[in-house]
N, C-alpha and C positions, 0 to 999 in steps of 0.2 A: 249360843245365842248371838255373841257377835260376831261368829262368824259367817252366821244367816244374814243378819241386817249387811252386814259389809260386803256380800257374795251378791244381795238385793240391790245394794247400791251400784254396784260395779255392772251387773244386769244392765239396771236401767240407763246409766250412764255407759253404755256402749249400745242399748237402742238409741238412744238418742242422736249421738255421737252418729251412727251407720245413719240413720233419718236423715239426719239436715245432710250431711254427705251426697243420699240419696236423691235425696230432692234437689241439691245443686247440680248433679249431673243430668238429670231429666229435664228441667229448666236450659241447660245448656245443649241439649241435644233439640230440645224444642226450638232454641235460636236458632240452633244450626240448621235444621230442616227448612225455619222460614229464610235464612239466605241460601239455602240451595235452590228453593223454589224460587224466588228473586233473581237470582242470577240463572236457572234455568231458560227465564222467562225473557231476561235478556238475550243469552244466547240465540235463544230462537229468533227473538227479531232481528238481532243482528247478522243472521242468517240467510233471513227474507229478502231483508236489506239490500245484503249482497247480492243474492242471486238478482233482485232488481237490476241493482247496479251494474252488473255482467250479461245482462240482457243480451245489450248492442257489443258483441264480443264474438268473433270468429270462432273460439274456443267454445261455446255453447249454441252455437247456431251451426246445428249437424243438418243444414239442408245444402250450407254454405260449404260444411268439411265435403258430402258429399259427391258436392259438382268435382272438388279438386278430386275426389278418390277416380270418378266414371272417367274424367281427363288426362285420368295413368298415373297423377301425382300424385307423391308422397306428401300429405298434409303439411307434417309437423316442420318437414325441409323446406318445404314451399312457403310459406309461415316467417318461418327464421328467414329465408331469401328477400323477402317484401321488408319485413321490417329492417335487414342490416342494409338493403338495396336504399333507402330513404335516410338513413343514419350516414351512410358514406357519401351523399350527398353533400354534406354538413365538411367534407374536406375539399373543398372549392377553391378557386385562386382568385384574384380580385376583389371586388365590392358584390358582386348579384351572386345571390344564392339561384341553384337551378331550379327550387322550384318555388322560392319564396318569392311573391311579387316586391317584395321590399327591400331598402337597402337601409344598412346599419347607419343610425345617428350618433352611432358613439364609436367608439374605438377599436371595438369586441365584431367580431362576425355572425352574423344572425345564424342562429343553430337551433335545428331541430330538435327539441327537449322531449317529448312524451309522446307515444304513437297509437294509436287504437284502430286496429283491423275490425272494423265492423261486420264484414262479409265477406265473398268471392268478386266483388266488384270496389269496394267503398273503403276510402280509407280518413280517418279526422287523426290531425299531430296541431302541437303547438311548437310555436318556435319565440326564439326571443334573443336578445342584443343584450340582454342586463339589464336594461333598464324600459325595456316597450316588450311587450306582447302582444301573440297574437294566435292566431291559429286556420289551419287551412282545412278543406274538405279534395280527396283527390280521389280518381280514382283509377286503378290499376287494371293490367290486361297483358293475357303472356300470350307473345306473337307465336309465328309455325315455326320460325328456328328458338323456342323456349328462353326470349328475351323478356324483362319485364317491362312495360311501358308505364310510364306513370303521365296521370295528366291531371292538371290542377286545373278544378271546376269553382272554388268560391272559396274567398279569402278574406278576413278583416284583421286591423289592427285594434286593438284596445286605445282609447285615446290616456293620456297620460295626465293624474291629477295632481296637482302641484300642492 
């Protein structure tokens, strides 16, 4: 007989025991699904986002890779050519940068920092001294001997807040 009561007890106390166990793992799988959904749901707009953001981007404007491909050029080389062509710019002798209308107020050489190829014609970079910014709009065109011409069409400085 006590070995019935004792075999009952042990029973129950190991339903019990597998229950709340049970139900802490479905509870924590239920969390978990609502932050997957959550963070699902971020991902995706941080996705949108981007694609927004990369709009105005050479890289996703295939009307713009196009022209270069019917012109016999290789994109991706042409591409790297525009942007290292604007960055070595940035190693100039004197005080004027070649294509920045501005000269350094400080000690530093105004250098072109960030570049955005927007198309087959148009280019926006910022540049800056350390301590002024600014940013230029230019835009590009490759002559009959495959030169790159760049011509700067609008320029501002950021005024500087003390």
């Amino acid at each position: 007989m006590y070995l019935f009561i004792f075999s009952a007890l042990l029973i129950i106390f190991q339903y019990v025991n597998s229950k709340s166990i049970i139900d802490k793992y479905e509870k924590d799988i239920a969390s978990y699904k609502t932050t997957m959904a959550e963070q699902e749901k971020t991902i995706a707009t941080l996705e949108e986002q981007n694609f927004e953001l990369n709009y105005f981007n050479i890289d996703r404007n295939d009307n713009a890779l196009d022209y270069f491909i019917t012109q016999g050029y290789n994109a991706d080389k042409l591409i790297a050519a525009i942007t290292e062509g604007l960055y070595n710019m940035n190693n100039y002798e004197g005080e004027e940068h070649p294509i920045v209308p501005f000269v350094s107020m400080t000690d530093s050489k105004l250098l072109i920092n960030k570049i955005r190829i927007l198309n087959h014609r148009w280019i926006v970079a910022n540049f800056t001294d350390g301590q002024h910014w600014g940013e230029i709009f230019v835009t590009y065109e490759i002559d009959e001997e495959n030169n790159l011409k760049y011509k700067l069409v609008e320029y501002f400085m950021y005024p500087k807040f003390d």
